[in-house]
N, C-alpha and C positions, 0 to 999 in steps of 0.2 A: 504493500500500500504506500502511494508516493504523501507522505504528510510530514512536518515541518520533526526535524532529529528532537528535541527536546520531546516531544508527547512518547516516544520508545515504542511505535506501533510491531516491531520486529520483536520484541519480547511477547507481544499479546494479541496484536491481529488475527492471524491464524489460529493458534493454540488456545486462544479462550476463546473469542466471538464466535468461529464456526460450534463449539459446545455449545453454548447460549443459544443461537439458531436452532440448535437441534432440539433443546427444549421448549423453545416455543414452537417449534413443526411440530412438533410431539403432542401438543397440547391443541396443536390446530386439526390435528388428524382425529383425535380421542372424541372433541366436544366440539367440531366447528361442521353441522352440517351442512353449510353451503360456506366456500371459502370465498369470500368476496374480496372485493378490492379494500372494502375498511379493515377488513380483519387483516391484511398484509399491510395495509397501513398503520394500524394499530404495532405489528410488529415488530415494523420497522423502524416508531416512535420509542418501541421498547429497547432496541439495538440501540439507538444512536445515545439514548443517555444512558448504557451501559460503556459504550464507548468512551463517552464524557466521562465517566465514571474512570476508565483507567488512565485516561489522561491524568487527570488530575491523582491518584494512587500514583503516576512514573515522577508527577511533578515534584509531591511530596515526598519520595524515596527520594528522586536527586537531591533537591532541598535539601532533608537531615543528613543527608550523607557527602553534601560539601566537603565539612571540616575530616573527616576519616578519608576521603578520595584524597583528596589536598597531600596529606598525609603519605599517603601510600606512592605518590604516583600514577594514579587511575584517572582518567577523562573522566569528564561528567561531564553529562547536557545540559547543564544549567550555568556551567563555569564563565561562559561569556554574556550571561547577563546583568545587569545592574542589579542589588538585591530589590529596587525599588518593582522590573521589569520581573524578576521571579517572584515575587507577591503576588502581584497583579495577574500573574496565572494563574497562580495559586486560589486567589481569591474568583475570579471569574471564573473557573471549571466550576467551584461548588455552588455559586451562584445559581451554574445551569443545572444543576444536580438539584437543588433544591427546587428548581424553576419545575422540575420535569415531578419529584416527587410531591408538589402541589398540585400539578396536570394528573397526577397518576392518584392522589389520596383517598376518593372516591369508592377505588376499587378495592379498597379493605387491605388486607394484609400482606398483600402482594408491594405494595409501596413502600411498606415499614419493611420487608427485609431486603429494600434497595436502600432508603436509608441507611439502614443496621450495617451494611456493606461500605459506605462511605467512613461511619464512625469507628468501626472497627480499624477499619486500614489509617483512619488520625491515629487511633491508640498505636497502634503496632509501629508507627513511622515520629510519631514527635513525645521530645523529652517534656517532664520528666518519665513519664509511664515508660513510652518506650519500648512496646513489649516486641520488639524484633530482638533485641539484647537480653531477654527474657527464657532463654530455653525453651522449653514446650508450649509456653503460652503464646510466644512468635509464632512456632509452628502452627498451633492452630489459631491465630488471628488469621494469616494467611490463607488459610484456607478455606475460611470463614469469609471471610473477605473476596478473596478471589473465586471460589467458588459455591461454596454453600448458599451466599445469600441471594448472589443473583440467579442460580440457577432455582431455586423454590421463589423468588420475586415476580421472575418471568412468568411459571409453571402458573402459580395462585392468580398473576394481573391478567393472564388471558382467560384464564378458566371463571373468573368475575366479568369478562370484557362478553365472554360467548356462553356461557350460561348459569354467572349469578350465583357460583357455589365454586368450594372446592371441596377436589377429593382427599382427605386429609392422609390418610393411608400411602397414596400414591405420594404426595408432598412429601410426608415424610422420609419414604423409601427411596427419592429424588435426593432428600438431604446429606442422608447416609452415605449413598453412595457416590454424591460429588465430596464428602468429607473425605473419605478415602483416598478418592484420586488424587484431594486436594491438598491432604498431607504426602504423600508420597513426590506430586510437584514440588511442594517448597521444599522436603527434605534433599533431592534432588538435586535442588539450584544450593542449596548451603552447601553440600557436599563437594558441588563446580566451584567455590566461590572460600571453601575451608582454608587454601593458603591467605588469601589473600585479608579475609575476617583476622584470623591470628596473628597475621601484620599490624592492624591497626586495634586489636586489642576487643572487636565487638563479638561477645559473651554469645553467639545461636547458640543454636539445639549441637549444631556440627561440631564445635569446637566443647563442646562437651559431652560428647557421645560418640566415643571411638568410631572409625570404620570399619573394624571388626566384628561389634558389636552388632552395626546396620546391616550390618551383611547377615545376619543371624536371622534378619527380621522384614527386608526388604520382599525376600517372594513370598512369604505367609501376607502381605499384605498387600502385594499386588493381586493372589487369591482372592483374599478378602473382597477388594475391590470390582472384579471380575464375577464372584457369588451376586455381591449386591447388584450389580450391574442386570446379570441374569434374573436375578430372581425379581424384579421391578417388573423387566418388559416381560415376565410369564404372568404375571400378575395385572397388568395390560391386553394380555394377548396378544403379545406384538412379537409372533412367532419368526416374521421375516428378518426382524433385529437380531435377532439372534441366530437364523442360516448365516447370515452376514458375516456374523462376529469369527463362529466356525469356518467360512473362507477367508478370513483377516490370518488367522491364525494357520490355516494351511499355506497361508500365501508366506507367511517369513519364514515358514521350515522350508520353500522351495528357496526361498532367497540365501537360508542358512548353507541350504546343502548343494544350492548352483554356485556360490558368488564368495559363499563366507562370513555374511554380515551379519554379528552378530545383534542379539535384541534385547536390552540391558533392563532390569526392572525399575533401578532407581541411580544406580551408583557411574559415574561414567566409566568404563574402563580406558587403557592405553593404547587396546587397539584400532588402529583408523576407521575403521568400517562397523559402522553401529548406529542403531535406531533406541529409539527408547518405546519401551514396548507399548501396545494402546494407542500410541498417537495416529497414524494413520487411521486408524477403525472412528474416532474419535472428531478428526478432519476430514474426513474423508466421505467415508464407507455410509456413518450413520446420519450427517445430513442429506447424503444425496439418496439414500433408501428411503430416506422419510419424504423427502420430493419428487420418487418416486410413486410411493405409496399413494402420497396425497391427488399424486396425478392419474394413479386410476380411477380415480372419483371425481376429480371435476382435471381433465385432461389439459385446462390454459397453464397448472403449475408446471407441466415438464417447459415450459419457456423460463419458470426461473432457475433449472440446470444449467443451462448457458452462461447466464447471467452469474450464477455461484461461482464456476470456472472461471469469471472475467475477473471477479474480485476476491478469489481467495485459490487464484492459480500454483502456487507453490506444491505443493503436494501432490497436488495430482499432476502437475509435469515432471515430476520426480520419482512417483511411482509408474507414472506412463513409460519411463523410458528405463523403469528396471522392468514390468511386461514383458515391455521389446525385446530384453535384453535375456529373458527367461530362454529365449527361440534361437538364440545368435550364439555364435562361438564364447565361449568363455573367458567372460573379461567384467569389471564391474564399471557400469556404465557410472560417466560422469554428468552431471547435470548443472 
């Protein structure tokens, strides 16, 4: 996505928005008996202040983290601005955060865990709380933050927008299962990021939780994540989600056994060639089955397949061209 270096769309474009898509398609296939043009506008209204939403979460991480970058020798996106001009972003993302959860307040509790998700990521990112320096409770602000609360915001403001209820069961089991994922991502990024925290002295979960330990704990909770996962869409009857999931996973054993590359649960290893497991099914796989889905029922959605391609192209040109590459002499394609 071409937008200005300070917002860090290359951190969260792909890897979180296409999630969030996928639950409100999720939520438009279950209770949207005719998809209209409001209800994808409705949407769409719901993405873009989730967007806003991370903007403002990249602004505040630069922000606190000036003086520790400084320190270290690390770029930061925020270093050439005046501290007057990094306010003033500061302060107008949440403006529009607030703008949007005033637009949204109506629809019950769906609004309150988009808020919950902006206050959260203050706590976790500004002193004194601070809870990124926090051990475990960083870990799951994070998570909470990044994924827990928008994805049950989304789920609850559409199923209020298309029929005035929500399914508490399903919410919930929506929660659980993005908490999972969404400790497993931030443990993830601490573990990429463990030399450089121990440099400047800030207290995560990583630098105080060996990696020997993680490694103890990393696939019983990549499991975990994959039970909850499953056992939702069986609970949905969203049986196609899940033939999906099982060629996701037949698809990296062929990639394992033509190419070599491996598919890491949480920890990065040293060798060149590695995916991190889940994400393509995750980017991929399960917004465009659910755009498929929704397009056997009212056939104008397979026109937003295209369009999903045009702005969330990475992955699937990256996977298109290991396909290819399944068929071709042996070599691992570059992209």
């Amino acid at each position: 996505m071409i937008a200005p270096k300070f917002t860090r769309t290359t951190d969260w474009w792909e890897p979180k928005i296409t999630l969030v898509i996928s639950i409100g398609l999720l939520a438009i296939y279950l209770y949207g008996n005719e998809v209209s043009y409001s209800v994808i506008g409705f949407l769409f209204l719901l993405l873009l202040s989730i967007s806003v939403g991370a903007v403002y979460v990249s602004l505040i991480n630069d922000f606190t983290d000036l003086e520790d970058d400084f320190k270290a020798g690390k770029k930061n996106k925020l270093q050439s601005f005046s501290r007057l001009k990094q306010l003033l972003l500061i302060f107008t993302s949440a403006a529009i955060i607030l703008s949007f959860a005033y637009l949204f307040w109506s629809y019950g509790i769906g609004s309150r865990f988009l808020v919950g998700a902006m206050v959260v990521y203050t706590l976790y990112s500004f002193p004194p709380i601070r809870l990124k320096k926090r051990g475990l409770w960083g870990v799951l602000a994070d998570a909470f933050g990044a994924h827990v609360f928008p994805a049950m915001g989304i789920f609850a403001l559409l199923s209020e927008f298309l029929i005035q209820s929500v399914d508490w069961t399903a919410l919930i089991s929506i929660g659980f299962w993005s908490l999972i994922y969404g400790v497993r991502g931030i443990l993830s990024h601490q573990y990429l990021d463990l030399e450089y925290d121990k440099s400047v002295g800030v207290k995560t979960f990583a630098t105080r939780f060996s990696i020997d330990k993680i490694k103890r704990v990393e696939w019983p909770l990549l499991l975990l994540e994959v039970i909850a996962l499953v056992g939702f869409l069986i609970y949905l009857e969203l049986y196609f989600l899940i033939f999906l999931l099982c060629i996701y996973y037949l698809y990296i054993l062929l990639l394992d056994l033509r190419f070599g590359i491996r598919h890491v649960a949480l920890l990065h290893p040293i060798h060149p060639n590695w995916n991190v497991l889940m994400a393509t099914y995750y980017q991929l796989l399960l917004p465009v089955g659910l755009l498929g889905m929704l397009g056997v029922l009212h056939p104008w959605v397979y026109l937003l397949i295209p369009a999903f391609v045009l702005v969330f192209p990475n992955d699937i040109l990256r996977n298109s061209a290991m396909v290819v590459n399944l068929f071709q002499p042996k070599e691992i394609p570059e992209v």
